[in-house]
C-alpha positions in Angstrom: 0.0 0.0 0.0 1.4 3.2 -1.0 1.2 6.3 1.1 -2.1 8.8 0.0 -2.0 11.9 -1.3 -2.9 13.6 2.1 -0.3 12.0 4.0 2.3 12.8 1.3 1.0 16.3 1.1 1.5 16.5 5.2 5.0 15.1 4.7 6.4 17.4 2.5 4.4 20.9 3.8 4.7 19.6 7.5 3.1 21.8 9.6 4.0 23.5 13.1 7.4 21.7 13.0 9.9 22.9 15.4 10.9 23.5 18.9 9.2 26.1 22.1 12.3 27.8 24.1 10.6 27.7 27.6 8.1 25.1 27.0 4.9 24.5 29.2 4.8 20.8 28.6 7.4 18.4 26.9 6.7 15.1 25.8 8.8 12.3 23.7 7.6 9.2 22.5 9.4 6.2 20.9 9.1 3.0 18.6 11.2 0.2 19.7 10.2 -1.9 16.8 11.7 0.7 13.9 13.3 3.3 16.0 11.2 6.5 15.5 10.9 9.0 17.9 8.9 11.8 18.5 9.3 15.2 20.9 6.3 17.4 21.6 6.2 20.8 23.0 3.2 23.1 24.2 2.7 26.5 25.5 -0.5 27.0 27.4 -2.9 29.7 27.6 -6.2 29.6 30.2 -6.2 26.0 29.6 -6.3 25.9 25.7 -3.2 25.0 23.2 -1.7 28.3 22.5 0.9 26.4 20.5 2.6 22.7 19.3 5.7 22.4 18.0 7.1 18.9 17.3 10.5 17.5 16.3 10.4 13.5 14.5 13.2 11.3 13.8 11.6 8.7 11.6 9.8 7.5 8.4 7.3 9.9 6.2 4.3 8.5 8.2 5.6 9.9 11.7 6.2 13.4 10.1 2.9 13.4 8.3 0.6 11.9 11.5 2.6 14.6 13.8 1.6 17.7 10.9 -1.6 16.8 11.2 -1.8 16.4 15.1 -1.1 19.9 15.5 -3.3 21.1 13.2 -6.3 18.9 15.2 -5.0 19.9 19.0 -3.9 23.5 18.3 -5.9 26.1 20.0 -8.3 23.3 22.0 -8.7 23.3 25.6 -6.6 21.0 27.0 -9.0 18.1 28.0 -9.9 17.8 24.5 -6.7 17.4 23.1 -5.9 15.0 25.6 -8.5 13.2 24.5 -7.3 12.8 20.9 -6.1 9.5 20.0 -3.8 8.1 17.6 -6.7 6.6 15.5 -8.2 9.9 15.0 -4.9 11.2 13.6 -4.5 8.3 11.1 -8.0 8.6 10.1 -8.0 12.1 9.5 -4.7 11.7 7.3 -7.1 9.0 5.3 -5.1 6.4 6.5 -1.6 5.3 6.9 0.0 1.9 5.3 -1.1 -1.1 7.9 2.7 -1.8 8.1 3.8 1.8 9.4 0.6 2.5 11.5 1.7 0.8 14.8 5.5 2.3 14.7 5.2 5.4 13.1 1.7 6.9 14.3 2.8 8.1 18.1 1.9 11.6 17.2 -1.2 11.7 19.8 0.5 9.7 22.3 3.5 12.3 22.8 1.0 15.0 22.6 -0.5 13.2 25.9 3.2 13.3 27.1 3.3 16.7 26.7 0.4 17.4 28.4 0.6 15.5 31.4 4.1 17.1 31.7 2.3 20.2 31.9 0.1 18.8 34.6 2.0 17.6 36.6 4.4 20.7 36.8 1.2 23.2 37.3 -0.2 20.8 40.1 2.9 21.1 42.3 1.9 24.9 41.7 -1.3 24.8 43.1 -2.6 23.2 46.1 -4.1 19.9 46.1 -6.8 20.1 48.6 -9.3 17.4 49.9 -12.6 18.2 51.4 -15.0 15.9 53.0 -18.0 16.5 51.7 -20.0 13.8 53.2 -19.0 11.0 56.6 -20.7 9.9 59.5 -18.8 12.2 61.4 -18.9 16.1 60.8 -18.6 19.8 61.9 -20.2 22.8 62.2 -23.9 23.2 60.9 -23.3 20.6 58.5 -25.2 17.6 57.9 -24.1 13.9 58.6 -25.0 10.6 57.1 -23.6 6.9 57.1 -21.7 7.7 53.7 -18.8 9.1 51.9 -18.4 11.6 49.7 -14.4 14.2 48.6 -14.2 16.7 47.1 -10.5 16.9 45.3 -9.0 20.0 43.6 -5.9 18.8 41.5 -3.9 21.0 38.8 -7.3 23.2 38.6 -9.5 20.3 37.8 -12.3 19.7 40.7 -12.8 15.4 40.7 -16.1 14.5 42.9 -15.3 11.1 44.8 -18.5 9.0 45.7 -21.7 10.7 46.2 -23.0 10.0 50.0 -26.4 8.3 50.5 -28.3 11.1 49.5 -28.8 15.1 48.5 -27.0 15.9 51.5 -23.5 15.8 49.3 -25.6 19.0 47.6 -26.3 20.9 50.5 -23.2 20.2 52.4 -21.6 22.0 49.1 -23.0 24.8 49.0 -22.6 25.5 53.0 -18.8 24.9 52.3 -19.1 27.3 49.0 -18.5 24.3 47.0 -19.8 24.8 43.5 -20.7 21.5 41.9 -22.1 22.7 38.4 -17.8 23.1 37.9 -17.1 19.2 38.2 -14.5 18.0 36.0 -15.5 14.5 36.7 -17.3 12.1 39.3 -15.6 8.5 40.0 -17.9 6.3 41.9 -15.7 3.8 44.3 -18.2 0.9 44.1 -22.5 0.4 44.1 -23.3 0.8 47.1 -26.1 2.7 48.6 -24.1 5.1 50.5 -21.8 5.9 48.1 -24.0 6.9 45.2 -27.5 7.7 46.7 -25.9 11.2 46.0 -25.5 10.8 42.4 -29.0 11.7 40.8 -28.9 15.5 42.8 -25.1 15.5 41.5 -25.6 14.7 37.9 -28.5 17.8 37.6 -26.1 20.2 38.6 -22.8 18.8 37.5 -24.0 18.4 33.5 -20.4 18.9 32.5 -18.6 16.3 34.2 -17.3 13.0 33.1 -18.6 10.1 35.2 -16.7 7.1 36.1 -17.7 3.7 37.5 -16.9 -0.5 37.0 -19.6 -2.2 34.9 -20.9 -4.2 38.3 -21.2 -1.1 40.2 -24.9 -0.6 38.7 -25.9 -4.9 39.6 -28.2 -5.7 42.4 -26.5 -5.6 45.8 -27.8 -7.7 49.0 -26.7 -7.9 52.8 -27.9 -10.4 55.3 -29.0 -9.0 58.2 -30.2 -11.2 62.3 -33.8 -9.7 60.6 -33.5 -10.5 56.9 -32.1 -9.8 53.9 -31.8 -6.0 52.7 -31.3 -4.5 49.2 -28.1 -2.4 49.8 -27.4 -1.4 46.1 -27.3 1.4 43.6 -31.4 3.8 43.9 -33.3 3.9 41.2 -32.5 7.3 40.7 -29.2 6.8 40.5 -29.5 4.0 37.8 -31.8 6.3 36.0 -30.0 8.9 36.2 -26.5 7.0 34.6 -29.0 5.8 32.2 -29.1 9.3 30.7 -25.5 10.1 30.7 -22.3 8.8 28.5 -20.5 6.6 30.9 -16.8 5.9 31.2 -16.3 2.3 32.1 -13.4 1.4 34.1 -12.8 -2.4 32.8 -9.0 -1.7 33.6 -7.1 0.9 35.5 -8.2 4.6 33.6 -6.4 7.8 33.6 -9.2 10.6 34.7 -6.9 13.3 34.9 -2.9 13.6 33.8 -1.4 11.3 36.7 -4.6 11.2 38.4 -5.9 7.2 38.0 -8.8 5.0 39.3 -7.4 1.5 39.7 -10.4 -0.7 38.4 -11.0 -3.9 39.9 -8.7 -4.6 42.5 -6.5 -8.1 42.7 -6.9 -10.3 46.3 -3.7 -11.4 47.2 -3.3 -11.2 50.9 -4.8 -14.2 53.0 -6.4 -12.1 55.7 -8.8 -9.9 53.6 -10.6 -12.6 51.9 -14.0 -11.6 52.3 -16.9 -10.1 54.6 -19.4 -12.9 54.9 -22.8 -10.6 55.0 -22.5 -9.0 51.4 -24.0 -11.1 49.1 -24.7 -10.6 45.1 -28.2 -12.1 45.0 -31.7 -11.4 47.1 -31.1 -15.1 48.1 -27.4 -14.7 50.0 -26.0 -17.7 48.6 -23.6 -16.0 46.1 -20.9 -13.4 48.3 -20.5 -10.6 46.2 -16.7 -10.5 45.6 -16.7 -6.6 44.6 -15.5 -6.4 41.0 -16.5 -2.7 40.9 -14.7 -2.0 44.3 -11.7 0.6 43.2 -9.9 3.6 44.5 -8.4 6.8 43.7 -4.7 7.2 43.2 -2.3 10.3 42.2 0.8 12.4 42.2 1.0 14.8 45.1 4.7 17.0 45.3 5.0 14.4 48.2 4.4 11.7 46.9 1.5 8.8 45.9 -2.2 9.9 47.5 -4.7 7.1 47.2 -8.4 7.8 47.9 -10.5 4.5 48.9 -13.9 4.1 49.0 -14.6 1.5 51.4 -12.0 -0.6 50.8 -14.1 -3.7 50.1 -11.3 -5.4 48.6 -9.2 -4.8 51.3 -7.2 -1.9 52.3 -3.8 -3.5 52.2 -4.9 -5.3 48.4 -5.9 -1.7 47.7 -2.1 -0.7 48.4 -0.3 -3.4 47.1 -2.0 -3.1 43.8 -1.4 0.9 43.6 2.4 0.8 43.9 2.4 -2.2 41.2 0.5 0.3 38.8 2.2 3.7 39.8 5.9 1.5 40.0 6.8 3.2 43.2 7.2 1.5 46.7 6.3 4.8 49.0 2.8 6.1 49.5 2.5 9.4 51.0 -1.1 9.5 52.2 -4.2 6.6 52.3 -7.4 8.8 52.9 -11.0 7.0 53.1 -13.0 4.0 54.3 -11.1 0.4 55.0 -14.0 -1.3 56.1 -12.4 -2.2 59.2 -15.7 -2.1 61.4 -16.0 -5.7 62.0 -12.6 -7.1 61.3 -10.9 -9.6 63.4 -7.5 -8.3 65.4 -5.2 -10.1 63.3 -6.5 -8.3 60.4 -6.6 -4.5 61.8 -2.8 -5.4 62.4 -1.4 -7.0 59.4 -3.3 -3.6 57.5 -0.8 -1.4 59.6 1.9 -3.5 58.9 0.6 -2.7 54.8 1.0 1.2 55.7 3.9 1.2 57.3 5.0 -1.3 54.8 4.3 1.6 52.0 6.0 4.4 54.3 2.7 5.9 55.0 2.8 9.7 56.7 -0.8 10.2 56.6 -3.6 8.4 57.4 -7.1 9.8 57.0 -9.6 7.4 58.2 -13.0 7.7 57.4 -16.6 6.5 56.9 -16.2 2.5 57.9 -12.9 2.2 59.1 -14.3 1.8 62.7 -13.5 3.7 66.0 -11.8 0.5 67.5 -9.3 0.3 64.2 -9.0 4.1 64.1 -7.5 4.0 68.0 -5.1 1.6 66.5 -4.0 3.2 63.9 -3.4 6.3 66.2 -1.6 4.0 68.9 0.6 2.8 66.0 1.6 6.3 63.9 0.5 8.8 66.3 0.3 12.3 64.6 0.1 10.9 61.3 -3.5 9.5 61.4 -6.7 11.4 61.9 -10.3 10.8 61.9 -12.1 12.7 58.4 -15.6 14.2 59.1 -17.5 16.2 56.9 -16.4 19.8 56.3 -12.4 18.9 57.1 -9.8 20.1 54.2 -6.9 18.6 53.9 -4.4 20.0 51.8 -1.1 18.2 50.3 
């Protein structure tokens, strides 16, 4: 297959090539399999692509995907040209050769370089702050439910973590001067209840944001109680409410932000947090429900690795173990969130702090269901690096 008369045209007129003295963002991006390599850079202005310059080392194909990258991304805000993808650069060039598209058609991917560069450098900037929007415990005039709900501020981008149990997640918000309607995105850390009973009041004011949530977060959910079996699972508003909305599906650990991740379903490879024995995934109980949709929040902080959890379903030291196999690095700074710790055994409250002192851990923020019992542990056992959340704290990193 010969190369088309667009991509030909774009490789001999290449547009935007060159370098930017006192880049925003830089980003470089190689083939192993023929050796080309690509280097991005970006200036930014009030979050849109003032300018792209680019630099290739490689085949007609690279030179023509990156001259046409540019001319796609240039001048966009920055969350979509992040979310340009090498496909869409290929297909707007008509089509590269099936034997040069997986080497020579990075252009996208260094743009995404560039850009989380950027990111990353303007978070350490700003403040990353964390506010509890909705826990069982609370301050002030605000109001307090068995649920969870953060609000996180990262590199100017406002990420809504869990919803609560119902519109109090709202009018705890605006008390703290919280505007919702600005939500970049919402990441839901499993189905239950009290973690999205929020979401139908969120989604009407937030219409902007982005939602994220596992497949089985949105499947019946059951509990066995000493008086019966209870429905403990995503409301009906809730479901309707996803119904009307595109829906990003986290099947595998996603990228919501530049270095800002939700891990997906988490892996169970300790042999102390095997299960709960009263969650169950059928109105009968006979089936446990072995949380596929259970996932947390992890991201870059100028201190190092923050991870958000949910309740931890999967187990708080799983939770950990998996996060520094995806992020590649064997210190976490801070573990914020619920760990399900409420009815656990002593063996297992002790081999979890073994897990966070394992990780380095230098602060703890325990929350929601961790349990008063495992929280005076954890204080016992790090002192002034743990606290109890409640609704209305900030925490800033």
């Amino acid at each position: 297959m010969q190369y088309n008369d667009k991509v030909v045209e774009h490789f001999m007129n290449p547009r935007n090539i060159g370098e930017i003295v006192n880049a925003d963002g830089v980003g470089t991006i190689g083939s192993e399999d023929c050796g080309d390599m690509i280097q991005v850079w970006i200036k930014v202005d009030k979050d849109h692509l003032a300018d792209i310059k680019y630099k290739v080392f490689g085949c007609p194909a690279a030179i023509a995907a990156c001259s046409m990258m540019t001319e796609l991304a240039k001048g966009k805000h920055l969350d979509d040209a992040y979310d340009l993808t090498d496909e869409q650069v290929a297909e707007a060039l008509g089509g590269l050769p099936e034997h040069k598209y997986h080497c020579s058609n990075l252009a996208a991917s260094a743009l995404h370089e560039a850009i989380t560069n950027y990111a990353v450098k303007s978070s350490t900037n700003k403040a990353i702050k964390i506010t509890v929007l909705v826990d069982d415990n609370g301050t002030g005039d605000l109001q307090l439910e068995h649920g969870l709900s953060f609000w996180v501020e990262y590199g100017g981008k406002r990420v809504l973590f869990d919803t609560g149990q119902s519109d109090v997640v709202v009018k705890n918000a605006e008390m703290l001067d919280i505007d919702l309607a600005v939500t970049d995105a919402i990441v839901i850390s499993h189905g239950h209840y009290d973690h999205t009973g929020g979401l139908a009041a969120v989604l009407d004011i937030a219409s902007k944001a982005k939602l994220y949530l596992h497949p089985s977060a949105i499947k019946p959910k059951f509990s066995k109680r000493d008086y019966g079996t209870e429905s403990i699972g995503m409301p009906n508003s809730a479901l309707k409410a996803i119904g009307n909305r595109k829906v990003i599906w986290t099947e595998m650990p996603t990228e919501v932000l530049p270095r800002f991740f939700v891990t997906s379903r988490i892996p169970r490879v300790t042999d102390f947090e095997s299960g709960e024995g009263y969650f169950f995934s059928d109105k009968n109980c006979r089936q446990a429900d072995k949380f596929p949709d259970d996932q947390a929040i992890f991201f870059d902080s100028p201190k190092g690795v923050v991870v958000l959890l949910g309740c931890a379903h999967s187990g708080a030291a799983n939770t950990l173990h998996y996060i520094a196999k995806l992020s590649g690095k064997p210190r976490i700074y801070a573990v914020i969130g619920g760990m399900h710790l409420l009815r656990a055994c002593p063996e297992r409250i002790e081999r979890t702090i073994d897990a966070l002192k394992q990780y380095g851990v230098q602060k703890i923020g325990a929350a929601h269901c961790t349990g008063s019992k495992p929280i005076e542990k954890f204080k016992n056992a790090f002192s002034e690096q743990c606290f109890t959340c409640s609704a209305g704290m900030q925490i800033e990193l």
